[in-house]
C-alpha positions as CSV (number, residue, x, y, z in Angstrom):
1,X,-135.1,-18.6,-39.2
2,X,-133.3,-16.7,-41.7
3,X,-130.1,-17.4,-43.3
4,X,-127.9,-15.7,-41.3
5,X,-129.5,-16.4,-38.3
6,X,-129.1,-20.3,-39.5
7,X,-125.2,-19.8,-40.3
8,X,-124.5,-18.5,-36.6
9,X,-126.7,-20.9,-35.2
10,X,-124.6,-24.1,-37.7
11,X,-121.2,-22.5,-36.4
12,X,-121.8,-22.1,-32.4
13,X,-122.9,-26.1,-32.8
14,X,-119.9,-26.7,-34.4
15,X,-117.7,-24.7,-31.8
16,X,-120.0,-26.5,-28.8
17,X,-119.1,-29.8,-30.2
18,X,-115.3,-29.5,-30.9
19,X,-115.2,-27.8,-26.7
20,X,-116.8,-31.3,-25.9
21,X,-114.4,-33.2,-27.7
22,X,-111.6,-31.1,-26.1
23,X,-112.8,-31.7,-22.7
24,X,-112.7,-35.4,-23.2
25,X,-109.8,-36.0,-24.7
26,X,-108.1,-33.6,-22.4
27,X,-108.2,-36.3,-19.4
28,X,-107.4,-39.8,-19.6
29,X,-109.2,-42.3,-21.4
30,X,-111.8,-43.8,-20.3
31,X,-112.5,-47.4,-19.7
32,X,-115.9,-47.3,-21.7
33,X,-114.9,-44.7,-24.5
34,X,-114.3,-44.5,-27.8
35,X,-110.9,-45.3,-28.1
36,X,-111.2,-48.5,-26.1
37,X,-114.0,-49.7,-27.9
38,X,-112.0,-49.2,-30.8
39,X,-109.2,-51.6,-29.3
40,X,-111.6,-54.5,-28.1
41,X,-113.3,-54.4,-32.0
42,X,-109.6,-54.2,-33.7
43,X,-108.9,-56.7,-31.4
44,X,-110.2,-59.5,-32.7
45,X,-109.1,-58.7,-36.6
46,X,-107.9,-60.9,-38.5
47,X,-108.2,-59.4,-41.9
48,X,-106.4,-56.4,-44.0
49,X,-104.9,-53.3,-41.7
50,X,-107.3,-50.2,-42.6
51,X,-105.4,-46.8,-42.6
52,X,-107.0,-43.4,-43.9
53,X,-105.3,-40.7,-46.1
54,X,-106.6,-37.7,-46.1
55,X,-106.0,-34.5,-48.6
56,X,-107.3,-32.6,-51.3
57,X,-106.6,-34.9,-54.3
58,X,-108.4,-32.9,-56.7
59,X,-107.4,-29.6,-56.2
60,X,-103.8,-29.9,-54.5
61,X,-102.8,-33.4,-55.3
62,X,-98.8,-32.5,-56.1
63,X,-97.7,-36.0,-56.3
64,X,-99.0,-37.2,-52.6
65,X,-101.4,-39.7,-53.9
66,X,-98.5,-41.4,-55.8
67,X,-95.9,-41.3,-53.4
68,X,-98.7,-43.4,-51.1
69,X,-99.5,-45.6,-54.3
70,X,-95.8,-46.5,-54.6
71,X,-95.4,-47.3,-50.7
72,X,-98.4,-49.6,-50.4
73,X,-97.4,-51.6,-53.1
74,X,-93.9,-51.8,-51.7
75,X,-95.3,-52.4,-48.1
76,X,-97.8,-55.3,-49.5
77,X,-95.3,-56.9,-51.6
78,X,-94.3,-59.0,-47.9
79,X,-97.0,-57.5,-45.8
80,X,-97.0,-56.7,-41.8
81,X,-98.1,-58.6,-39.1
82,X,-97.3,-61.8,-41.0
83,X,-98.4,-60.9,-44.6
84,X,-101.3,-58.6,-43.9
85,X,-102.4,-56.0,-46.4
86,X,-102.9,-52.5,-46.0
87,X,-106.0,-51.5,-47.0
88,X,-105.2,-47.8,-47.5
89,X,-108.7,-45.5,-47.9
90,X,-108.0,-42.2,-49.6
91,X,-110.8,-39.2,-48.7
92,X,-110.5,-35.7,-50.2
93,X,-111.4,-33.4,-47.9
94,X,-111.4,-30.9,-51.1
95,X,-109.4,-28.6,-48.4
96,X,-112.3,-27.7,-46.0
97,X,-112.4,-27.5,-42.7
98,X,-116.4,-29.2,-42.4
99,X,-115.4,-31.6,-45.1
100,X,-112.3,-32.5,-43.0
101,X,-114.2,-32.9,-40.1
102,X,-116.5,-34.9,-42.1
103,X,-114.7,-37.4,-43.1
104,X,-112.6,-37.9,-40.2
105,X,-116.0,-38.4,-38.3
106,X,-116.7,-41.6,-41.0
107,X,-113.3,-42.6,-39.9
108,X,-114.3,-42.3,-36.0
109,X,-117.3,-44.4,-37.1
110,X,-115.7,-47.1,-38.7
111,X,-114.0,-49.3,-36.0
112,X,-111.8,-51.0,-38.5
113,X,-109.6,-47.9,-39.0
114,X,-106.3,-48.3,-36.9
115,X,-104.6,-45.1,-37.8
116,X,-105.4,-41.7,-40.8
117,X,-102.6,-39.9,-42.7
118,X,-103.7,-36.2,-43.8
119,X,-104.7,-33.7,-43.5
120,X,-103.2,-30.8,-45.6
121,X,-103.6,-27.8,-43.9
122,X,-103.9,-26.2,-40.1
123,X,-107.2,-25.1,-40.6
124,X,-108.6,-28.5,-41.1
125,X,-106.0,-30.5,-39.1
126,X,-106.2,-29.1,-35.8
127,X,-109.9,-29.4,-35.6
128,X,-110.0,-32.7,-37.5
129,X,-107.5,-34.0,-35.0
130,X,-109.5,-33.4,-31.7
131,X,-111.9,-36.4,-33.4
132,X,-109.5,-39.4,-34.3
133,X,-108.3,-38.2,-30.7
134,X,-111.3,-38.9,-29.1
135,X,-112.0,-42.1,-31.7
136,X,-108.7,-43.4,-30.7
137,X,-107.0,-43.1,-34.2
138,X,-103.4,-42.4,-34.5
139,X,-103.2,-39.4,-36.4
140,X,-99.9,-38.8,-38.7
141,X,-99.9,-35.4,-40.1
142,X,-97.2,-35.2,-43.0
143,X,-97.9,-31.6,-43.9
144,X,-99.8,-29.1,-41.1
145,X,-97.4,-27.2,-38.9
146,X,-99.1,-25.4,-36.5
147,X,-97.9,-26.1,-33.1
148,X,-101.6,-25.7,-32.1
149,X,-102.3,-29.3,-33.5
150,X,-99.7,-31.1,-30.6
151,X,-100.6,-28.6,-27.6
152,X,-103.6,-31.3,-26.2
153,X,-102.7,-34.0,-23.9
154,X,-103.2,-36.6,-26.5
155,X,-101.1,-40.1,-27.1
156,X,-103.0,-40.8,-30.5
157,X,-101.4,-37.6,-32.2
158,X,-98.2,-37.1,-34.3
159,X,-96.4,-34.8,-36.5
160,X,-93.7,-35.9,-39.4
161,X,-92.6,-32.6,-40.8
162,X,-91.1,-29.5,-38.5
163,X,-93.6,-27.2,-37.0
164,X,-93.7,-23.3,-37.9
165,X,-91.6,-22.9,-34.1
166,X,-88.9,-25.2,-36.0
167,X,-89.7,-23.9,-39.9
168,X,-89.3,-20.2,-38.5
169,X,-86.0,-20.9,-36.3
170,X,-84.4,-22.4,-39.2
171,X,-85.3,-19.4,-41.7
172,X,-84.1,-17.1,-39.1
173,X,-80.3,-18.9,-38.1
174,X,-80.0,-18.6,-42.2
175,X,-80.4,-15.4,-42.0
176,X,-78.4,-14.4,-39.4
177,X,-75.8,-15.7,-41.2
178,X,-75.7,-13.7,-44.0
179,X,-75.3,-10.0,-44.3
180,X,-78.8,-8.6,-44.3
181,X,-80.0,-7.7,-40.5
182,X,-83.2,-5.3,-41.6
183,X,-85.7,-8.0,-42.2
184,X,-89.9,-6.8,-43.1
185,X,-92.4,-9.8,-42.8
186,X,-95.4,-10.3,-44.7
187,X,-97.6,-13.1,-43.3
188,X,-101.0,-14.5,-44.0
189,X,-103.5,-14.0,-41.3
190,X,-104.2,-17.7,-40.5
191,X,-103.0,-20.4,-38.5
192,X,-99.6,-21.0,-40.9
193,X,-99.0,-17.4,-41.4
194,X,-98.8,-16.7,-38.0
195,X,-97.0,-19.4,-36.7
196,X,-94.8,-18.9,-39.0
197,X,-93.8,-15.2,-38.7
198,X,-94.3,-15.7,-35.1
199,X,-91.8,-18.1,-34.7
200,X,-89.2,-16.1,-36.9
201,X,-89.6,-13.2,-35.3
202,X,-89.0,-14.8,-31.8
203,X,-85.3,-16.5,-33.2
204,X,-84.9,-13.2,-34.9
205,X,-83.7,-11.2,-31.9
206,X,-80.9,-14.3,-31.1
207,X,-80.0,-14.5,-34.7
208,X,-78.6,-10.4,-34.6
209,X,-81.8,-9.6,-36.7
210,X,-83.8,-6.4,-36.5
211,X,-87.6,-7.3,-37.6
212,X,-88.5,-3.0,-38.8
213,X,-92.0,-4.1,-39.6
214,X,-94.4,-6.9,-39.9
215,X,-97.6,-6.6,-42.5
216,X,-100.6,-9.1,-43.4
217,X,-102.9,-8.2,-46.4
218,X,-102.6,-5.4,-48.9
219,X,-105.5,-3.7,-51.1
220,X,-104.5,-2.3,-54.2
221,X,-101.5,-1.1,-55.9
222,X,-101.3,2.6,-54.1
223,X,-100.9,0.1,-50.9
224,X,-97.9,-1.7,-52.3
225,X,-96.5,1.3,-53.3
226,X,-97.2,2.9,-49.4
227,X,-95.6,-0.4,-48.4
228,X,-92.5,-0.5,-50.3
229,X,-92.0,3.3,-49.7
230,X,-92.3,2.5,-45.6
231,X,-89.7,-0.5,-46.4
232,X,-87.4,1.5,-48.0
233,X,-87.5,4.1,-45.7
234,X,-87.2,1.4,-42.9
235,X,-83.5,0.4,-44.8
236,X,-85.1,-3.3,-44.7
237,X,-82.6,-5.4,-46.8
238,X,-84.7,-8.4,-46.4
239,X,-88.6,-9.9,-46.7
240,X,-89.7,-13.0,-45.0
241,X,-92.6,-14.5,-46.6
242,X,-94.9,-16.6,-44.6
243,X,-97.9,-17.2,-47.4
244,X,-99.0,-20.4,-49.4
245,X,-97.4,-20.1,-52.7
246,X,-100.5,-18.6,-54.9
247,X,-100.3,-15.4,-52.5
248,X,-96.9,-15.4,-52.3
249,X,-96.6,-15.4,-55.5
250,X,-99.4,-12.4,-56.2
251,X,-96.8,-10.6,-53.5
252,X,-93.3,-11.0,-54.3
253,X,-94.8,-9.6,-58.3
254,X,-96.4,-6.9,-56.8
255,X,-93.5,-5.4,-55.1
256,X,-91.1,-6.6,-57.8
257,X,-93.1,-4.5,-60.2
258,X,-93.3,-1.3,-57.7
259,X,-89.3,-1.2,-57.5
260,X,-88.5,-3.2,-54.5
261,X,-85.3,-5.9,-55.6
262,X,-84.2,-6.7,-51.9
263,X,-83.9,-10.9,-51.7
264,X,-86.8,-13.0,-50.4
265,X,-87.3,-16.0,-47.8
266,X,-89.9,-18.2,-47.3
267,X,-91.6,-21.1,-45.8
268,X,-92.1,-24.5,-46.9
269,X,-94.9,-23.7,-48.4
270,X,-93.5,-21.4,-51.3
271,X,-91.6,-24.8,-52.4
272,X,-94.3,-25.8,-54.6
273,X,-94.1,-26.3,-58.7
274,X,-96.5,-23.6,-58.6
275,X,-93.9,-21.0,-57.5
276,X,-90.9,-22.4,-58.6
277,X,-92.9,-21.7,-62.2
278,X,-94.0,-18.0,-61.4
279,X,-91.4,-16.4,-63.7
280,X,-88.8,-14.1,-63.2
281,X,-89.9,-11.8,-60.2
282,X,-89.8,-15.0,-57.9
283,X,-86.4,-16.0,-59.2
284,X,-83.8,-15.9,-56.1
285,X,-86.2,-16.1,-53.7
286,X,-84.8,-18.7,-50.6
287,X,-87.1,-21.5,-49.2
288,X,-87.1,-23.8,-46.1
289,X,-88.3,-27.1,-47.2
290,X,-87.9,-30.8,-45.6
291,X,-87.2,-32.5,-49.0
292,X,-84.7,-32.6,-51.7
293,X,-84.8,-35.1,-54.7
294,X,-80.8,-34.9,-55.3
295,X,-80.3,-35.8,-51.1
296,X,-77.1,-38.4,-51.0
297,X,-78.6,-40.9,-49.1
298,X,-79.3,-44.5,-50.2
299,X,-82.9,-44.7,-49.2
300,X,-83.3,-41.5,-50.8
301,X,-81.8,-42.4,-54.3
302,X,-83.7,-45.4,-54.3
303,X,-87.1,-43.6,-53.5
304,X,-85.8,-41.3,-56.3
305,X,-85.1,-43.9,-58.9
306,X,-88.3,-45.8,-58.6
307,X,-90.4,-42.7,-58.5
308,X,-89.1,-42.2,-61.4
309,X,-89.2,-45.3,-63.2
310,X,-93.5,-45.7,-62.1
311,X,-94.4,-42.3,-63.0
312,X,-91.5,-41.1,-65.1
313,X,-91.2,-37.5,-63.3
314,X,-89.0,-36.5,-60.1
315,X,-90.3,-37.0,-56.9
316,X,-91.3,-33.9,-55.0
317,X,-91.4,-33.0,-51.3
318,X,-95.5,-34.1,-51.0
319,X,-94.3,-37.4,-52.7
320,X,-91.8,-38.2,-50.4
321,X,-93.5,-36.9,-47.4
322,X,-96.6,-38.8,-48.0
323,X,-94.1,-42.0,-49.0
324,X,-92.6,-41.7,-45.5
325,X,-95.6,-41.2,-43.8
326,X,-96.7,-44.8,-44.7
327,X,-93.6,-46.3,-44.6
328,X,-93.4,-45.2,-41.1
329,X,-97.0,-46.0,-40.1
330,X,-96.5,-49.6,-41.4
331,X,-92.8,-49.9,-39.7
332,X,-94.6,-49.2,-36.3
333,X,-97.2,-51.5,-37.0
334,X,-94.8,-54.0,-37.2
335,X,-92.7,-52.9,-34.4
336,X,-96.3,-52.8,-32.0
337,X,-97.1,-56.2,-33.4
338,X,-100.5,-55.2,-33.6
339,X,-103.1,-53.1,-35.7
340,X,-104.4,-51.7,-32.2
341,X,-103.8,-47.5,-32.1
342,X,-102.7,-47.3,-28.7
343,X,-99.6,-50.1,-29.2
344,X,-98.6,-48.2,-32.6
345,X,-98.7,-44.9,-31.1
346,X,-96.6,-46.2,-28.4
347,X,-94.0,-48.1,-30.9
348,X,-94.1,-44.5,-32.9
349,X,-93.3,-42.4,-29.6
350,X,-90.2,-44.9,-29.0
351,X,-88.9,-44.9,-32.4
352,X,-84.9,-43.4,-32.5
353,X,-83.8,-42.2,-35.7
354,X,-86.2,-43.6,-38.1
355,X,-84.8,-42.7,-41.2
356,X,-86.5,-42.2,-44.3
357,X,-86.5,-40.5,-47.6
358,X,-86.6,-37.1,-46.1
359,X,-84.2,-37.8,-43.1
360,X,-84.2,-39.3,-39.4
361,X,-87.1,-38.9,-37.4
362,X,-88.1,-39.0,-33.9
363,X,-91.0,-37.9,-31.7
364,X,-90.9,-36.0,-28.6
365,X,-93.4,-36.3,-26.1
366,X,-96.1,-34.3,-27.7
367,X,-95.4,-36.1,-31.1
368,X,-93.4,-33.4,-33.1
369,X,-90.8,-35.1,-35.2
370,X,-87.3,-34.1,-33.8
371,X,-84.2,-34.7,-35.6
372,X,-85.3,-34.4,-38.9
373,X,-83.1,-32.0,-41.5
374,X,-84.7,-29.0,-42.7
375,X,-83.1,-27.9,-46.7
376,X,-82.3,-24.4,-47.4
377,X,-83.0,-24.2,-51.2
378,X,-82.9,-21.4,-53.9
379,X,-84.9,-20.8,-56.6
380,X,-82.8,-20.4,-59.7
381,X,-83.8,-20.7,-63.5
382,X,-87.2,-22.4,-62.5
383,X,-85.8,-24.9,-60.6
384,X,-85.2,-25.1,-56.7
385,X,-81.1,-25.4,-56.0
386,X,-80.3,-26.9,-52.5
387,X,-77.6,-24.4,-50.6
388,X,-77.7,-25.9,-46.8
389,X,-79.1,-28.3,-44.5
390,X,-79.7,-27.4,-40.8
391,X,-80.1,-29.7,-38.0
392,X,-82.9,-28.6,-35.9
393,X,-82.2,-29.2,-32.0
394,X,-84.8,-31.0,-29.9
395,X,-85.5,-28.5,-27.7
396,X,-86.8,-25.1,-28.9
């Protein structure tokens, strides 16, 4: 066979194997599947409570690994389920979608495992998810936003930062409220670039907003040049960016430097160090994010103020998020009285305005948080400035 041939042949096995995990997870569980094995072996534990974090440490660490580090010590200085540990197993997953997949199938394998944190992105959460699923893991995602990760029929699986439906309708009610009604989107084509624009563009039409053109991928600089022309011509006052930061980035300085000064907005995912250190062509630009270090409340400037005193540098929003995503994990523990995946997801599916350091959460039915603030923040003099919260209804 040659090597092509072999590729195709690797990649329909994959895609045969995910459609059977789909199809049984789709229905209810079964008396004799993986999940309930998984309960009858946790069942008789006695010993430490096993939870998986998953992420690319190497690569794209920013800060998660220490905002779980300063959480598990916290959590094991009293303990849950009448002083148990937390035996927290960090896996980096180097941002692949087979290494993901990987690892979360040493994770279905391993019976102690009550629950995983991770993984970074769509790509390797939605497929990674369809196998703790079908394990009977509870699944906490602090950071993936596609709403393709809740749309299964799934009890194990939950969400603790907006999706791109709620990331996009927040980005667009700011905009409606300002001046600018011409708005051009660039997007990545993947599963965060369009959800993203998607969802935008759907609020956009509510929020008085004309969308004049929407664009994914540019060659060389004759293209930027064709682009801003277009955009110009279009009278678009406004860009939404819906990008990771390093293309956002190569963007936003590409049609800086062919004479295009309208503002910029963003997703969450342009409020990185990374960006906010890009230099002067990325100054102004506007981000939706779920975390800001300066927020008012007590839990917050507590977080802040040990953070700072353990690793001597502010938190950011990957610190707090993967701090709260532990925190909460071990608070519905505690509230399940048990280590067993199916009582914790049902103690994290009736929590009401958990509140941690990046707001109140809920979860709805399909496990998106609800409730939780999303932060308007501009970029100004390297440094991200918060300018308004909004409050996200519960129904989209």
């Amino acid at each position: 066979m040659n090597v092509i041939g072999g590729i195709r042949r690797k990649g329909l096995l994959w895609k045969i194997a995910l459609l059977g995990i789909a199809l049984t997870i789709s229905g209810c569980a079964s008396a004799s599947g993986p999940d309930q094995a998984r309960e009858r072996a946790l069942s008789s534990s006695t010993g430490e409570v096993v939870i998986g974090a998953v992420w690319p440490f190497e690569q794209q660490n920013d800060q998660f690994h220490e905002g779980l580090q300063l959480a598990l010590e916290q959590i094991n200085q009293k303990g849950v389920l009448g002083g148990k540990k937390i035996k927290l197993m960090e896996m980096d997953d180097e941002a692949s979608t087979t290494k993901g997949m990987a690892i979360a199938q040493q994770f279905a394998d391993n019976p102690a495992v009550s629950a995983v944190i991770g993984h970074r992105g769509s790509s390797v959460t939605v497929p990674a998810s369809r196998i703790y699923a079908h394990a009977g893991i509870v699944l906490l995602t602090p950071a993936s936003t596609s709403p393709k990760l809740t749309d299964v029929n799934s009890s194990y699986i939950f969400r603790n930062i907006p999706n791109d439906n709620q990331l996009g309708q927040a980005l667009a009610m700011y905009a409606g409220g300002t001046k600018h009604r011409n708005i051009a989107i660039y997007y990545t084509d993947d599963e965060y670039g369009r959800g993203l624009a998607n969802a935008f563009e759907d609020q956009a039409s509510q929020s008085e907003l004309r969308v004049v053109d929407r664009l994914s991928g540019y060659k060389d600089t004759a293209d930027i040049l064709r682009i801003v022309d277009k955009w110009k011509t279009l009278d678009s006052d406004l860009i939404m960016v819906a990008t990771r930061a390093s293309e956002g980035i190569a963007f936003v300085k590409a049609i800086r430097a062919a004479g295009m000064a309208i503002p910029v907005i963003g997703g969450d995912a342009l409020d990185s160090a990374e960006f906010a250190k890009a230099g002067e062509a990325v100054e102004g630009t506007i981000v939706a994010s779920v975390y800001h270090e300066l927020g008012a409340s007590e839990i917050n400037q507590s977080f802040r103020q040990q953070y700072i005193d353990k690793y001597g540098k502010e938190p950011g929003k990957w610190a707090a998020q993967a701090y709260d995503s532990l925190k909460l994990l071990a608070d519905g523990i505690e509230k399940a009285g048990s280590r067993s995946p199916q009582a914790i997801a049902a103690a994290l599916s009736e929590l009401k305005s958990w509140e941690g350091v990046t707001g109140q959460h809920s979860f709805d039915a399909q496990g998106d948080v609800q409730g939780m603030s999303i932060v308007m923040k501009k970029l100004e003099s390297g440094t991200f400035k918060r300018l308004d919260e909004v409050l996200i209804p519960n129904s989209l």
